[in-house]
C-alpha positions, 0 to 999 in steps of 0.5 A, a space after each residue: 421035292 420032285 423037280 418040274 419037267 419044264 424049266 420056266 424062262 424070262 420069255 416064258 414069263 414075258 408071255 404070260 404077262 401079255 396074255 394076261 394083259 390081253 385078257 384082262 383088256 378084253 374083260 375091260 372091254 366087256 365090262 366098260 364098253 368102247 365110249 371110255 370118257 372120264 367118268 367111265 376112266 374114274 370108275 375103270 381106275 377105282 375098279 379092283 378087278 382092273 387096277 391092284 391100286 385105286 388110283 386117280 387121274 391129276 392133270 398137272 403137268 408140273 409132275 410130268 418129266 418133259 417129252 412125257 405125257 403122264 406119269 404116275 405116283 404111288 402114295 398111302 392113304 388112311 393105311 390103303 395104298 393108292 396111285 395118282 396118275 399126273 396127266 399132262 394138264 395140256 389134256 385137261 380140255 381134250 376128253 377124247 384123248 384121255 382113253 388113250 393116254 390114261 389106259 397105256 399106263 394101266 400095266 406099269 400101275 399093275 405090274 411096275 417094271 415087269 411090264 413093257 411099252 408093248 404090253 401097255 400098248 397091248 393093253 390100251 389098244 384091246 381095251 379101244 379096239 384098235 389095231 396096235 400100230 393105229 393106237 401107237 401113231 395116235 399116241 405119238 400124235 397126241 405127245 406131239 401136241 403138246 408145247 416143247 414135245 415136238 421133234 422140232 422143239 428138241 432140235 431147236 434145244 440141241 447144239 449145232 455141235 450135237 445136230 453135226 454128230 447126230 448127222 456123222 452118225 446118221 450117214 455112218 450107219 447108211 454107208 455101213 447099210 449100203 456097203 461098196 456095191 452101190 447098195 445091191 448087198 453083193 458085198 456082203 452089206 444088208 442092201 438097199 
């Protein structure tokens, strides 16, 4: 067996995976359009040539770990292999935002754990047509609704002990940043 020139790495692989990711985002696009409402979100998860699972969107919040918006459940059905993919029920009554949320989750249903944050926020982002960053602000903005999933909320929860150490370690990692030159990075420090 005659051995390849070209030794493949993670990062090779990595790669290939966004591609692909790009590429079948963009075929969704083609296919789906850009007004993605839930009965055009059913059809994009009962689709072989998206999804390697017929999967089916649950609003039920009960399923979901806190400080998350959605999760997903593989399950066999009648010898098929299936996923259920549990919304927040907090979006129940927000059809506009389900396109963001359901499509992030796409590559993790495709691909499991190969697949990173960027490449569902890759993915969903192509398939809306908006930039990356607008689609990931969007995304926070509609976690953030949700009651409990604020900032606020889980400082609220956090001890006062852990706010002091969070701030120890806050102002540490500023003076390690601004060094002893007052922050011009004469010093040897990265500077202000």
């Amino acid at each position: 067996m005659k051995e390849s020139p070209h030794k493949l790495t993670l990062e090779d692989g990595k790669k290939a995976l966004t591609d692909h990711v790009i590429e079948k985002a963009t075929e969704v696009q083609d296919k789906y359009g850009l007004a993605i409402d839930f009965e055009i979100l059913t059809k994009i998860f009962s689709d072989p040539t998206v999804l390697r699972f017929p999967t089916t969107i649950v609003f039920d919040s009960s399923k979901v770990e806190a400080g998350l918006f959605a999760t997903t459940e593989p399950y066999q059905e009648d010898g098929v292999n299936k996923v259920r993919l549990y919304i927040h029920e907090y979006f129940a009554d927000k059809p506009e935002s389900l396109s963001l949320l359901a499509l992030y989750h796409v590559v993790a249903i495709n691909y499991g754990d190969f697949a990173s944050a960027e490449d569902a926020e890759i993915f969903a982002s192509t398939v809306l047509c908006m930039d990356r960053e607008l689609y990931y602000q969007k995304l926070c903005k509609l976690v953030d609704q949700i009651p409990g999933n604020k900032a606020e909320d889980f400082l609220d929860r956090v001890t006062l002990e852990d706010q002091i150490m969070m701030g120890a370690i806050a102002m540490a990692a500023e003076a390690e940043n601004s060094g002893h030159c007052g922050g011009s990075g004469s010093c040897g420090c990265k500077g202000n």
